[in-house]
C-alpha positions as CSV (number, residue, x, y, z in Angstrom):
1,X,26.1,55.0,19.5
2,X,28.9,57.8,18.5
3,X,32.3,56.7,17.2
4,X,35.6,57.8,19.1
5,X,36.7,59.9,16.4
6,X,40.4,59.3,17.2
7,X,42.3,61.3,14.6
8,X,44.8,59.3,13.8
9,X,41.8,56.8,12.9
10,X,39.8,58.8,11.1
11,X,40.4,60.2,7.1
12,X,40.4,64.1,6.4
13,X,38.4,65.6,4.0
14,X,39.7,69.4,2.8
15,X,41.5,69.7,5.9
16,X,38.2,68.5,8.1
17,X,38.1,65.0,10.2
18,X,35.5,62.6,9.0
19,X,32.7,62.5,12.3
20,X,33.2,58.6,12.3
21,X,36.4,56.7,11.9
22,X,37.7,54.3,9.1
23,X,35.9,51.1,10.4
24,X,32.4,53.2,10.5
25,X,32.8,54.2,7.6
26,X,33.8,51.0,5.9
27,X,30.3,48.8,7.7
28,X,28.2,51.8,6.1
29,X,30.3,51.1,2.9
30,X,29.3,47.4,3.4
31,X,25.6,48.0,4.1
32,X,25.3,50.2,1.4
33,X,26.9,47.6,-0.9
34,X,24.8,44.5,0.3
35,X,21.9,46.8,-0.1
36,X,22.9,47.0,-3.8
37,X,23.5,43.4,-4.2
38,X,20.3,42.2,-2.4
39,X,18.3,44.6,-4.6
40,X,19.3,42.9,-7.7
41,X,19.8,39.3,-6.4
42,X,17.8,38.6,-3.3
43,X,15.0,36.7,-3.7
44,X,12.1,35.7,-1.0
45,X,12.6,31.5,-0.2
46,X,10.8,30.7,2.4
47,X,12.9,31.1,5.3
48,X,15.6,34.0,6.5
49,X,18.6,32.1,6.1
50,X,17.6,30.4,1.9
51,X,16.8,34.8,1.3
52,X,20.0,35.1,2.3
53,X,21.8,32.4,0.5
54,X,20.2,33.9,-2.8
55,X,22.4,36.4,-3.2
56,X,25.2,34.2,-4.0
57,X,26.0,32.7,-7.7
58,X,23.7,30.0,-8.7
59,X,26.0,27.2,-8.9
60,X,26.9,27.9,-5.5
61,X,23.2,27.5,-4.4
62,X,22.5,24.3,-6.1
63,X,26.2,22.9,-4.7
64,X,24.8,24.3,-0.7
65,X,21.5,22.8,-1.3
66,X,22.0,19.6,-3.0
67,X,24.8,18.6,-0.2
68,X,22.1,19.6,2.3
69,X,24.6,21.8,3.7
70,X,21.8,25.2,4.3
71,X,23.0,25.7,7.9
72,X,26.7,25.8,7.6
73,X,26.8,28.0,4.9
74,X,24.7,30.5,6.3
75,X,26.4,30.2,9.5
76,X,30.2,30.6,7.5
77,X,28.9,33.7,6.1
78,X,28.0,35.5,9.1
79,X,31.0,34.0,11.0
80,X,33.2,34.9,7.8
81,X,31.8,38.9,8.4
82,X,31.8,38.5,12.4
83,X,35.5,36.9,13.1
84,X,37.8,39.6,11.4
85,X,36.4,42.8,13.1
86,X,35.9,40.9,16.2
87,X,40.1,39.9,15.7
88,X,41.3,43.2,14.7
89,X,39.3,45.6,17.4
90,X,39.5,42.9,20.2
91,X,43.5,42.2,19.7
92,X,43.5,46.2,18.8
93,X,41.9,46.9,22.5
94,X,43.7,44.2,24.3
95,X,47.4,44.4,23.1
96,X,49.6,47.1,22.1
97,X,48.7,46.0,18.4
98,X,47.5,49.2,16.0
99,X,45.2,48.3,13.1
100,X,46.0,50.3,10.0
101,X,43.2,52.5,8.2
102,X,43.4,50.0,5.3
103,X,42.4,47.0,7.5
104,X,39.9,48.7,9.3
105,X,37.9,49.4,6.3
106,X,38.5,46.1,5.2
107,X,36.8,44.5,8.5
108,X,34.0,47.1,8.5
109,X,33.0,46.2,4.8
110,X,33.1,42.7,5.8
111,X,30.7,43.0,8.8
112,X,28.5,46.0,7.3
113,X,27.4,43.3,4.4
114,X,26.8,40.6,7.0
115,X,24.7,42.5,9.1
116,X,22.6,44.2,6.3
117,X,22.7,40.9,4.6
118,X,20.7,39.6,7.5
119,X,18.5,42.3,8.4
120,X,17.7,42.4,4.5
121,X,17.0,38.8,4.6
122,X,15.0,38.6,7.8
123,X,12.6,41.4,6.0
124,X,12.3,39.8,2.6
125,X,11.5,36.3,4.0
126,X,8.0,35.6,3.8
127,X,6.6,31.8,4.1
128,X,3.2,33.6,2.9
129,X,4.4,34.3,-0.3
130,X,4.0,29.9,-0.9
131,X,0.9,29.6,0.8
132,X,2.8,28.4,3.8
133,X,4.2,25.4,2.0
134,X,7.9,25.0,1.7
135,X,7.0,22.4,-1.6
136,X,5.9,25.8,-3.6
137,X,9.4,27.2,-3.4
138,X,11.5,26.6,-6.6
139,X,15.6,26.4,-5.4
140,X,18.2,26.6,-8.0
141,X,18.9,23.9,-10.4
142,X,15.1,22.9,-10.1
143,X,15.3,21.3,-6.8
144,X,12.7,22.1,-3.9
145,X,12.8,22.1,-0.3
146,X,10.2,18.8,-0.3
147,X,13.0,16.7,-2.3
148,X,15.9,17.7,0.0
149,X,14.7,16.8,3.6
150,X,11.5,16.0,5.2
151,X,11.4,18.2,7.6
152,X,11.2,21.3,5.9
């Protein structure tokens, strides 16, 4: 709930220590960002994970959903934010390894857009908004959710 506040992993600002260190400040950053992005390119479909693939480019979403491939790619994008700040703090914690400042905002950024990207998602999902019928919910490239599988 509070950061360290190690000095030497926190930034100064006019001669003052930031309250939180690097890393905080970089998953804010990457919440903050993801909020951004969401707002312009999330979209409700149907189901937490399909919000959360919308915010990536069209041809992406077609390519994801034509090779019926939904699952990985949502789980590749929260292992893609996950993995790095679980690498750098738990090798950081366990070893005599130092993360720099640079890297630590890196992996913060990474996992703040994850996490928002699914707490985002799992509020804008509503089934409700297609009368509870995955068929109603138009996919990129024109394809629906009946068309791809039948268990939808």
């Amino acid at each position: 709930l509070n950061c360290h506040q190690k000095h030497e992993r926190s930034w100064e600002i006019n001669g003052n220590q930031m309250p939180v260190c690097t890393r905080d400040v970089g998953i804010l950053a990457g919440i903050v960002l993801m909020a951004f992005v969401f707002s312009y390119r999330g979209k409700n479909r149907w189901l937490t994970r399909d919000t959360a693939l919308s915010v990536f480019p069209h041809s992406w979403q077609e390519s994801i959903y034509r090779k019926k491939s939904r699952n990985l790619a949502c789980w590749m994008t929260f292992v893609f934010s996950v993995i790095p700040i679980a690498l750098d703090g738990g090798i950081q914690a366990l070893t005599e390894y130092e993360s720099s400042n640079s890297l630590r905002i890196i992996t913060g950024l990474l996992f703040g857009m994850g996490v928002s990207l699914l707490f985002l998602s799992s509020l804008s999902a509503r089934p409700s908004d297609y009368n509870f019928k995955s068929e109603n919910v138009m996919l990129p490239g024109g394809l629906r959710f009946g068309i791809l599988s039948e268990d939808e």
